[in-house]
C-alpha positions as CSV (number, residue, x, y, z in Angstrom):
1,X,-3.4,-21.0,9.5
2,X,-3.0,-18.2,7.1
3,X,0.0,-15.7,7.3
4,X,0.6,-12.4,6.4
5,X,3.3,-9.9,7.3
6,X,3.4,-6.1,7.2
7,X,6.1,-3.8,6.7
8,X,4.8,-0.2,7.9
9,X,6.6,3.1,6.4
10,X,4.4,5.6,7.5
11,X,2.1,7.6,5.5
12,X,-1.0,9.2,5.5
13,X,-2.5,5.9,7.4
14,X,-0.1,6.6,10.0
15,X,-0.3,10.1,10.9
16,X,-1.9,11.4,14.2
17,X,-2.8,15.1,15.0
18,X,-0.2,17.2,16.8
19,X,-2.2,19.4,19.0
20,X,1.1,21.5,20.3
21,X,1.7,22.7,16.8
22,X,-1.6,22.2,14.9
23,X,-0.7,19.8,12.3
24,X,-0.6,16.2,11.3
25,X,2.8,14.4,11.6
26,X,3.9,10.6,11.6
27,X,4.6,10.1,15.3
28,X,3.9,6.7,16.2
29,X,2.8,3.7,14.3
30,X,-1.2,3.3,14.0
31,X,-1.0,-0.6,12.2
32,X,-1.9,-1.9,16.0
33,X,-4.0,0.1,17.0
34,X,-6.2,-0.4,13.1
35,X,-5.4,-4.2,13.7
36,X,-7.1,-4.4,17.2
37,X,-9.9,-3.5,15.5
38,X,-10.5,-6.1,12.8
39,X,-11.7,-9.4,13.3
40,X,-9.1,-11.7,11.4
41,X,-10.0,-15.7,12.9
42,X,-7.4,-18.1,11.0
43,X,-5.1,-15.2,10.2
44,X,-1.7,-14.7,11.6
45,X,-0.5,-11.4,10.8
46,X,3.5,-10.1,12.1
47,X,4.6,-6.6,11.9
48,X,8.0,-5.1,11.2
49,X,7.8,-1.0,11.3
50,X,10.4,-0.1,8.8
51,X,10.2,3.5,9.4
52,X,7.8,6.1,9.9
53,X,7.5,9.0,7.0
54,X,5.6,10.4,5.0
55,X,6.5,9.6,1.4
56,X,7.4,12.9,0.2
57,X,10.1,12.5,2.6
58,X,11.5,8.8,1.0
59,X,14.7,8.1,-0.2
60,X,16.1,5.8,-2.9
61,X,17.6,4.1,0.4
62,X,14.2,3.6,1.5
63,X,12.8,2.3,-1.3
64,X,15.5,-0.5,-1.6
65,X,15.3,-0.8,2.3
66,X,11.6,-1.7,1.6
67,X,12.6,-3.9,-1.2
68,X,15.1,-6.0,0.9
69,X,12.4,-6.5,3.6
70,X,10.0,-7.3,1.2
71,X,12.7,-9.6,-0.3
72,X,13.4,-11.7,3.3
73,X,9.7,-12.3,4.1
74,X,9.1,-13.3,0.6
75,X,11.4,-16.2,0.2
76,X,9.6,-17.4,3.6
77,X,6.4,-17.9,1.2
78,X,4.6,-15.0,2.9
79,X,2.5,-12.8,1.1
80,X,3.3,-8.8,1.9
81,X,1.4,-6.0,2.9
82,X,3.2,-2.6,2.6
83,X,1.6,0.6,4.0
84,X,2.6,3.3,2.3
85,X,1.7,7.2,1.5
86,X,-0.1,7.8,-1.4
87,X,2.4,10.3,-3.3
88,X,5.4,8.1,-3.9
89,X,3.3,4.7,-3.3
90,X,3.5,3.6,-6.7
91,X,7.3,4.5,-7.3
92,X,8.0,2.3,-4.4
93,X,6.2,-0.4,-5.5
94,X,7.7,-0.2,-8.8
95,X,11.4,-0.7,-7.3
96,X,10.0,-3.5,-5.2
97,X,8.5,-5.1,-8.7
98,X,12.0,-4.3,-10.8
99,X,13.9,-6.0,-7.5
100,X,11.3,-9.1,-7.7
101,X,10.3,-10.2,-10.8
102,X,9.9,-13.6,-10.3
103,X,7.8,-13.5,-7.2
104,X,5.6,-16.4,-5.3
105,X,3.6,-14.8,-2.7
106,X,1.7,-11.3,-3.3
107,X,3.2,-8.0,-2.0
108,X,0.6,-5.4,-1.4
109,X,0.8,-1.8,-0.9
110,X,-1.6,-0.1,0.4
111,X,-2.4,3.5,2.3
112,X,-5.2,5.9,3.0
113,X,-6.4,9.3,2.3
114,X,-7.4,10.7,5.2
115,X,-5.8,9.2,8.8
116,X,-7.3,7.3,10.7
117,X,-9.4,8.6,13.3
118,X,-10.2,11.5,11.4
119,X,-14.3,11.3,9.9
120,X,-14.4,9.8,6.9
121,X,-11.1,8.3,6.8
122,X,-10.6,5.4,4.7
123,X,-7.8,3.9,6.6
124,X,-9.4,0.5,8.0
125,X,-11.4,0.5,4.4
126,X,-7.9,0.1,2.3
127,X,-6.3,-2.3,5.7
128,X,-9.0,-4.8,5.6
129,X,-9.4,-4.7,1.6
130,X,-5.2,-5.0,1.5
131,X,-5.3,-8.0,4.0
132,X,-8.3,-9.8,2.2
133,X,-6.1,-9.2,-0.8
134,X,-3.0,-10.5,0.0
135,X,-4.9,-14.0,0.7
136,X,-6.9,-13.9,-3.1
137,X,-4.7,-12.3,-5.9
138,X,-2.0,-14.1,-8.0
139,X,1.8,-13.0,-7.2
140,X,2.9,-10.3,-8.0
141,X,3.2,-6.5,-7.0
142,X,-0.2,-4.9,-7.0
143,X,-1.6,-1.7,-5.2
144,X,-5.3,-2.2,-2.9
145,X,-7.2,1.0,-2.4
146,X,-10.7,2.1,-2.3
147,X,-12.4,-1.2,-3.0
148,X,-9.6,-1.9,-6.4
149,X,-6.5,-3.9,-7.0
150,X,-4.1,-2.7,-9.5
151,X,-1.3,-3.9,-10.7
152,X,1.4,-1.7,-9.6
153,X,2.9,-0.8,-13.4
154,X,-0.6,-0.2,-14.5
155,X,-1.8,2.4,-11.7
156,X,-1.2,5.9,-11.1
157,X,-2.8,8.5,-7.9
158,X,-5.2,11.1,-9.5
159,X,-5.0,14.0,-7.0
160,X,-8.0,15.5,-8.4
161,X,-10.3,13.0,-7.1
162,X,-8.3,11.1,-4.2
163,X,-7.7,7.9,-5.6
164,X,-5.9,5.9,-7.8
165,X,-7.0,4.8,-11.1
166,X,-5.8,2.6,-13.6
167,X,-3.0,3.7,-16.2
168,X,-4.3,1.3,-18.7
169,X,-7.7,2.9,-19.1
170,X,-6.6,6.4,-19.2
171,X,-4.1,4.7,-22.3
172,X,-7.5,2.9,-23.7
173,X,-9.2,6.1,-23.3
174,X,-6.8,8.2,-25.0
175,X,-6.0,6.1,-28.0
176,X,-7.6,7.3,-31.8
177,X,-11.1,5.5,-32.4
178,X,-10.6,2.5,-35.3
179,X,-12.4,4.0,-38.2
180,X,-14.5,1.6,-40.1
181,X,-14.2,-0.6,-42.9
């Protein structure tokens, strides 16, 4: 059987609306309820909720909190699935990467958009995507959203269009033309 585990941190992915005050606010995890939902035969998946926050909210504490679980489930030979928010997704995972360097398993990060339950939310999308991922790519410390895998020091969020897009081809993109010959 196939394992993964997931540390949960809060996020975008876990926020629920707050009728009493109009707004959405991390209250209590969602990963179960999302998980309920899948179909994952041949896949044993643990949870650890590390915290609940959105990631405007993170600390440098809880970034290396995140690393050191990331660290213990790791030297068990189990890949990693982190959900995240989107702002600070990428610093996180660049601590994690800088703690880790000479990883074995796959640590994931992962988030959505819009929360679930909400239309259009790409929640379960960026879940199931982030689990299948854990199980195909090489190890390493890589971001999974919207249908893409990223290495985490090659990705950046682009606000402007909700999502993330590669750092590299914005670099490719930028660089001077080679004249000719």
């Amino acid at each position: 059987m196939r394992r993964v585990h997931i540390l949960t941190t809060g996020g975008t992915m876990e926020k629920r609306y707050v009728e009493q005050n109009g707004e959405m606010r991390n209250t209590e995890p969602q990963i179960a309820r999302c998980l309920k939902l899948l179909r994952l035969p041949g896949l044993e998946v643990t949870v650890e909720q590390l915290m609940n926050k959105d990631s405007l909210d993170m600390t440098e504490a809880d970034r290396e909190c995140i690393a050191d679980h990331v660290a213990t489930a790791v030297a068990k030979g189990l890949p990693v699935l982190v959900t995240h928010g989107t702002d600070t997704m990428v610093e996180t995972g660049k601590v994690v990467a800088a703690r880790l360097p000479t990883l074995r398993t796959p640590v994931i990060f992962t988030g959505a958009m819009t929360p679930l339950g909400i239309e259009g939310s790409d929640a379960m999308q960026n879940l199931t995507e982030a689990l299948l991922a854990t199980q195909l790519v090489q190890p390493g410390v890589f971001l999974s959203f919207h249908g893409e895998v990223f290495p985490i020091g090659t990705v950046r969020k682009d606000r402007e269009h909700s999502r993330f897009v590669s750092t590299e081809a914005a670099r490719v993109a930028t660089e001077e033309p080679q004249g000719r010959g």
